[in-house]
C-alpha positions in Angstrom: -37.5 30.2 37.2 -35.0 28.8 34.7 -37.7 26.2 33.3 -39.8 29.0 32.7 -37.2 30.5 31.1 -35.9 27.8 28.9 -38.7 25.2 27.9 -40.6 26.5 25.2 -44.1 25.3 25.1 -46.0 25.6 28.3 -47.6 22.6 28.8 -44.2 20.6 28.5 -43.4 23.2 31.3 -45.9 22.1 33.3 -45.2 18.5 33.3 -41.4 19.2 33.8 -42.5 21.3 36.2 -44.4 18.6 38.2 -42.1 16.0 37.6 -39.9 18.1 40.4 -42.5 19.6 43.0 -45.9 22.0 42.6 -44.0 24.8 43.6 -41.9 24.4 40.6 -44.0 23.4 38.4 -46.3 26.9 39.9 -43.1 29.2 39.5 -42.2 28.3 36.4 -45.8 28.1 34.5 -46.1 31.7 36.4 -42.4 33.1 35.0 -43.7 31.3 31.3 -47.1 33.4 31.1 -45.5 36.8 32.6 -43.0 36.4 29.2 -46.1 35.7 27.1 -47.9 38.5 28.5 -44.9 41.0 28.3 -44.8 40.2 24.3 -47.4 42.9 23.6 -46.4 46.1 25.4 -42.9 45.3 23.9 -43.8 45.1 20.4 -46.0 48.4 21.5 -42.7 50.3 22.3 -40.9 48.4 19.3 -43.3 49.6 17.0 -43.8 53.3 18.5 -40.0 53.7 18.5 -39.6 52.5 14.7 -42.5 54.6 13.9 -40.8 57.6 15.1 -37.7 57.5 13.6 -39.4 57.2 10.5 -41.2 60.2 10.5 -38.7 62.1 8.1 -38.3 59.4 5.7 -40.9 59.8 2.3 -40.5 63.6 3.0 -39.9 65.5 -0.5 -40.5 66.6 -3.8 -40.9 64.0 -6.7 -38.2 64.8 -9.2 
């Protein structure tokens, strides 16, 4: 898990990964992609919870 965790592009992950066993090289590339994929419902929440606590804010009269 900690190349997963640490190497930044994926297909250096994958040869790093290989360079030690397939089951590395599998957990890793599988810990690397669950990340990616996680990226969009957390930018989801991120922008949901900014959103809201904005609602107040432009509220008024013009002066």
């Amino acid at each position: 898990m900690f190349p997963g965790g640490t190497i930044h592009d994926v297909t250096q992950l994958v040869g790093a990964g290989y360079s030690v066993s397939t089951g590395v090289s599998d957990l890793s590339t599988f810990v690397k992609l669950l990340g990616v994929a996680m990226l969009v419902p957390i930018v989801l929440v991120i922008g949901v919870v900014i959103r809201r606590s904005n609602r107040g804010v432009g509220k008024g009269t013009c002066e």
